[in-house]
Each structure stands twice: as structure tokens, then as C-alpha cells.
N, C-alpha and C positions, 0 to 999 in steps of 0.2 A: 603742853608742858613737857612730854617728851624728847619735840623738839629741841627743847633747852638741853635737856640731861645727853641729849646726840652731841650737840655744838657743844657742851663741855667735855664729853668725853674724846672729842676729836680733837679739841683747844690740848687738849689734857697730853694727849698723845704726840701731837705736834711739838709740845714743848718739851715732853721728855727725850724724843728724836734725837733734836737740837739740842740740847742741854746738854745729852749722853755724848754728842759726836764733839762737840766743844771741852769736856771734861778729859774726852780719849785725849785730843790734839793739845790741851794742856799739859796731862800726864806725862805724855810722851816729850814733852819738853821742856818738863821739869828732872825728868829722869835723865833724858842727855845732861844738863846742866849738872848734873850732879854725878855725872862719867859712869852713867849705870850701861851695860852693854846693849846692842841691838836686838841683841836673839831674846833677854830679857825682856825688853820693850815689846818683840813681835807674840812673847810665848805671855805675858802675864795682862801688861795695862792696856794692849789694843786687844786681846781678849778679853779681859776680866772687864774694866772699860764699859765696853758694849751692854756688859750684865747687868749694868748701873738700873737701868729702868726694872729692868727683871726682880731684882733685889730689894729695892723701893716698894713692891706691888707684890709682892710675897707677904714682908714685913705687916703693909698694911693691911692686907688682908685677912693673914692667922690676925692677928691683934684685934680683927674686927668679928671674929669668928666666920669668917666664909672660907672654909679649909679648901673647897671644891675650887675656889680659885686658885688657890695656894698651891695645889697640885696640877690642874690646869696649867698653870703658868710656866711651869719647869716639863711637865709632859709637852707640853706642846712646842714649847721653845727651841726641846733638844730633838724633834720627829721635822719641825721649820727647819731648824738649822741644817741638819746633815739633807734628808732627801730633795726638801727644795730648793735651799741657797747651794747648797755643795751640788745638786744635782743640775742646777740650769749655771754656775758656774763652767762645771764640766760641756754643758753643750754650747757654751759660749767659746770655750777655749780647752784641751785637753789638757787636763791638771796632771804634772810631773809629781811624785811622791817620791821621796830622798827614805835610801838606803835604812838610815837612823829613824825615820820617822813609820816604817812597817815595822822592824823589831822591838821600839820603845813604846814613842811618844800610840800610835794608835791600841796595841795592845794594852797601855794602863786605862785606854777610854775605855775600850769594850770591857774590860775587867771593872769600872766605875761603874759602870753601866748593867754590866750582869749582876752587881751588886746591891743598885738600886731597884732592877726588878725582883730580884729576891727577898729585899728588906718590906717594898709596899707592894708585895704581892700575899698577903695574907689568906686568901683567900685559896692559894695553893697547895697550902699544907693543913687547912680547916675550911670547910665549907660554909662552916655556921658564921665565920669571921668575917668582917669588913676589912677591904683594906686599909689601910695606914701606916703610919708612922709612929713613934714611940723616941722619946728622948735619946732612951740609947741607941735605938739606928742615928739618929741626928750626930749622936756622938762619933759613931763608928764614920760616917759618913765626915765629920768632916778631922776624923784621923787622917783617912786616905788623902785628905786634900792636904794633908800636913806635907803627907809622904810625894806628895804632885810635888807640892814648893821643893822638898828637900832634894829632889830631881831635878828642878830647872837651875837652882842652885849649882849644883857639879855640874850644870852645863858651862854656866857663865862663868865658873873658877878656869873650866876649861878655853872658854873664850876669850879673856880678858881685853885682848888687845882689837877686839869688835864694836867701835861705836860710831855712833853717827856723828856728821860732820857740822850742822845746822840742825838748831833750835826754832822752832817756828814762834814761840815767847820766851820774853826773860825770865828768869828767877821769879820776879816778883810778880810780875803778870799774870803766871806759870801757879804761882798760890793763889791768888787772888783768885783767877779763872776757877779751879780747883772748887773754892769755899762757896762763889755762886753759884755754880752749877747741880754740887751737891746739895744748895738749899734749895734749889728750882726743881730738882729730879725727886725731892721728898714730897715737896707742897705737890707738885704737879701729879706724883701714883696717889698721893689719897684721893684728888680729883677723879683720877679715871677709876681707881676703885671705888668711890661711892656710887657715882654717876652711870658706870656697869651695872653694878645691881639691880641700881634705878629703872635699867632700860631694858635689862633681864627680867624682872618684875614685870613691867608693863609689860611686854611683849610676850609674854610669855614662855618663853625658851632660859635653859636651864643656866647657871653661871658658868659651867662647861664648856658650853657651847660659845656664849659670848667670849668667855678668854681665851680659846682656843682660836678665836677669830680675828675678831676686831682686834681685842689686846695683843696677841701673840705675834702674829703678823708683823703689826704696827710695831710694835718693841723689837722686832727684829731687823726693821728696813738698814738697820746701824750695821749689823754684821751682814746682809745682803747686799748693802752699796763698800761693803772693804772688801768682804769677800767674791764679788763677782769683778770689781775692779780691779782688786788683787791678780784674778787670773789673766785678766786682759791684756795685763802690763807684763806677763809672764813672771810673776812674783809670787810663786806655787807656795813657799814654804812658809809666808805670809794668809794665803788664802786658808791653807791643811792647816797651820797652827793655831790663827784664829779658831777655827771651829772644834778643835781640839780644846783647847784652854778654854772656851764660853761652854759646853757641852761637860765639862766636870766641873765648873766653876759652877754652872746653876745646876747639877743635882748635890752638891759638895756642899756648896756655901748658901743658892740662892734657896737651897729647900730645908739643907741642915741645919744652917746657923739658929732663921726665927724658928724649928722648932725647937730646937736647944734651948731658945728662951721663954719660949713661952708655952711649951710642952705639947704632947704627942695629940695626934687626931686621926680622924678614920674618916672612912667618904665610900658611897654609894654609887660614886656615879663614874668610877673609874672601875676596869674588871682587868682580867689577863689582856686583853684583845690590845686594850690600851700601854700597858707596861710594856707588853709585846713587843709593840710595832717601836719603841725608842730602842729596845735590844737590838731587833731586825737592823734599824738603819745605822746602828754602832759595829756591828758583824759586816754588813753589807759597805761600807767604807774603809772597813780593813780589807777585805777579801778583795773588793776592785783595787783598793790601792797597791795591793801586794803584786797582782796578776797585771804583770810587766811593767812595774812599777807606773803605772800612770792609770788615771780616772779617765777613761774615752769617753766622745760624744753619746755612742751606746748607752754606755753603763748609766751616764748623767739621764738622760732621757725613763730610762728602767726609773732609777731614783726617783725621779719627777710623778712617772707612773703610778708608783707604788704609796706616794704622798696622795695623789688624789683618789686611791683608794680607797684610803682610811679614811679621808676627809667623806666619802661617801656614805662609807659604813658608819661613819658617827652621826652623821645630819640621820640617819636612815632607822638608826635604833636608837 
């Protein structure tokens, strides 16, 4: 029986991949179609985009009451995204970091980011306290994300005359692709959210663990194959901007919004060590990127490091 709950949860995963990377390459070309600029397309829907499965599996999980995933999901995404995909990125190809993007765009991250360790770190300021969430972090949290848009915004007033030449669909394709993929990426996260459980249960190992693993990973392959491909082709501020945008998108929207509707929770099974280490690799992405404006082989390798550390220290306690 297990084996079933494995093949759908891997069914489940596969088809959110696909669905997500088909949604991004619609988006993106319905948004040409409709003269929106390039740096908008690189900074909001090939980031935001990618967030699609994250967001789906959030949703259904606070809604099912398994918060540990709900947090998991956005923990693990944002500790995946910068040290591993940004970090074998970087040892694939040395990532270039543009002037604008050490004084803006990464200081609003690490400032999102210091903010969210601060909001579900409860247990910093009270000992007796669980961490979590609370509505109005949820709210505050997705203020700042107001304050992100109202920023790419004055980028793109600034850009106007930036767009791309080629649509990969029409208009109509472009909707159509749109409304199936987002039915696909809903049906398909309650699949892998039940079917996790399922497998978490039998096996006994905690939902933490399973969505920091199998899920997070897998939901990521979407920003792992833009973002490593991105550097290859030398298309840096595609690669940086991606994990920029996906990395405030899901502690802003993928973790703020379902608690905003469906109210605050607490969890046991996340501590400092955990909030921590998505700080660390928000600070450690500015600071490499600052220091001569590029991400070296080095520094990617360090990242990589520092990722299967934590990944050590979790299996470990």
C-alpha cells in the first residue's frame, strides 16, 4: 500500500514540475502579448511562476491542518533555493551581480527575510512559546510584498521601451494554457499533500522531514533548471532575479496569504537553528554578491557546503 502512496506522490510531483514550467512559458507570453516589459517578466512571472507548486501545497496543507508542512515548505524552499540551486549555479559558471541589484533588489531580500525570522521565531523573545504565525504577521508579511510589487513597478515605468521580440503562444493559447495548468497544479498539491502524509505516517519520520525532502526539492527542479541554465547561457540577472522574486514570493505570499485566510498556527518542530539557516543563506548571498560583484566557484561550493550541513543536522535531531 505504501507503494501506491510513493507512485502518487512522485505522479503528483512530476505533474506539478510540468504544469509549473508550462504555466511560467505561458505567462511569459501572454505578458509579451500584451507589451508588459522584460525585466517585469524576469523579476515577477518567471519568479513568481515557479512558486505555483509551493503555493498550491501551502494552501492545502494549513487547510488540512498540517501546519509542519506549511512551514516546511517555505523553510525549505527558501534554504533549496539560495545555498543549492544559487550555490552549484555559481560552480557551474561564475554569476555576475549588477550594481542595482547589491544596493536594492538583494537588500529588500535579506530585509524580508530578517523579518520573517523574526515574526516565526517566537520562541526568541519567550521560551515557553511555540513558534508561529499569527494573522497579523501574515498581514504584515504580505504588506512588504505590496511594497516588493510597488518597487518593480518604478522599475518598469523606468524601462518602458524593454520588451521582448517573440511570444512562444498566442493570446489565446497563452489563456487557455494559463486556466489548465492552474487546474493541474491545484488537483495535483492535494495529491502530494495527502499522499506525504500517508508516507510520513507509515514510515515513520516526521512531515518535516518528508517536505523538506522529497517535496521541496522536487518543487524546486523549476527554479533549478532556469536558474542553473540561466547562468550557463550567461544570463546572470535572470538567474539573481529569479531567486530573488521566488525567495520573497514564498515567505510573502506562499506562507502569508493561506495564513491570512485561514488564521495563525504554531509548530514544534521548527526551532532558531531552522529560521536561522534561511537568514544565513539571505546575508550570505548579499555579502558574496557584493564582494566584487560576482558569486565565484568558491563561494558556490561554500553554499553547497553549508546546505548539506543543515540537511545533516536535521536528519540528525
Amino acid at each position: 500500500m505504501i507503494l501506491v502512496n510513493i507512485a502518487f506522490l512522485v505522479a503528483g510531483l512530476v505533474a506539478l514540475i510540468l504544469s509549473s514550467d508550462l504555466f511560467v512559458d505561458a505567462s511569459s507570453s501572454l505578458a509579451i502579448k500584451l507589451k508588459v516589459p522584460k525585466m517585469l517578466i524576469a523579476l515577477t512571472i518567471a519568479a513568481f511562476g515557479t512558486c505555483a507548486p509551493e503555493l498550491a501545497i501551502s494552501f492545502n496543507s494549513i487547510a488540512s491542518g498540517n501546519s509542519d508542512m506549511t512551514i516546511a515548505n517555505v523553510v525549505g524552499s527558501c534554504i533549496v533555493n539560495i545555498l543549492l540551486i544559487v550555490g552549484l549555479a555559481a560552480i557551474v559558471k561564475p554569476i555576475k551581480v549588477k550594481e542595482r541589484t547589491i544596493k536594492k533588489e538583494l537588500p529588500i531580500l535579506v530585509f524580508v527575510t530578517l523579518a520573517f525570522f523574526v515574526l516565526l521565531s517566537d520562541s526568541l523573545f519567550s521560551r515557553n512559546k511555540l513558534n508561529g504565525l499569527s494573522r497579523v504577521d501574515a498581514l504584515m508579511l504580505m504588506l512588504w510584498f505590496g511594497f516588493f510589487i510597488y518597487y518593480i513597478i518604478s522599475i518598469v515605468r523606468k524601462n518602458k521601451k524593454d520588451y521582448e521580440d517573440e511570444a512562444k503562444y498566442s493570446l489565446i493559447e497563452s489563456i487557455a494554457y494559463i486556466a489548465i495548468t492552474l487546474i493541474i497544479i491545484v488537483f495535483a498539491s492535494e495529491v502530494v499533500v495527502d499522499n506525504a502524509v500517508l508516507v510520513a505516517e507509515k514510515i515513520g519520520i516526521s512531515q518535516k522531514i518528508i517536505t523538506m525532502t522529497a517535496i521541496v526539492i522536487g518543487t524546486s527542479l523549476p527554479e533549478l533548471t532556469m536558474t542553473v541554465g540561466s547562468a550557463r547561457k550567461g544570463e546572470f540577472d535572470m538567474a539573481v532575479g529569479n531567486i530573488i522574486g521566488t525567495n520573497i514570493f514564498n515567505i510573502c505570499v506562499v506562507l502569508g496569504l493561506p495564513t491570512l485566510i485561514y488564521g495563525g498556527y504554531t509548530s514544534s518542530a521548527f526551532n532558531l537553528v531552522d529560521t536561522g539557516v534561511v537568514l544565513i543563506a539571505a546575508v550570505m548571498f548579499y555579502l558574496f554578491g557584493r564582494s566584487d560583484k560576482e558569486l565565484t566557484r568558491r563561494e558556490g561550493i561554500l553554499m553547497v557546503i553549508v546546505f548539506l550541513v543543515y540537511y545533516l543536522y536535521m536528519f540528525l535531531s
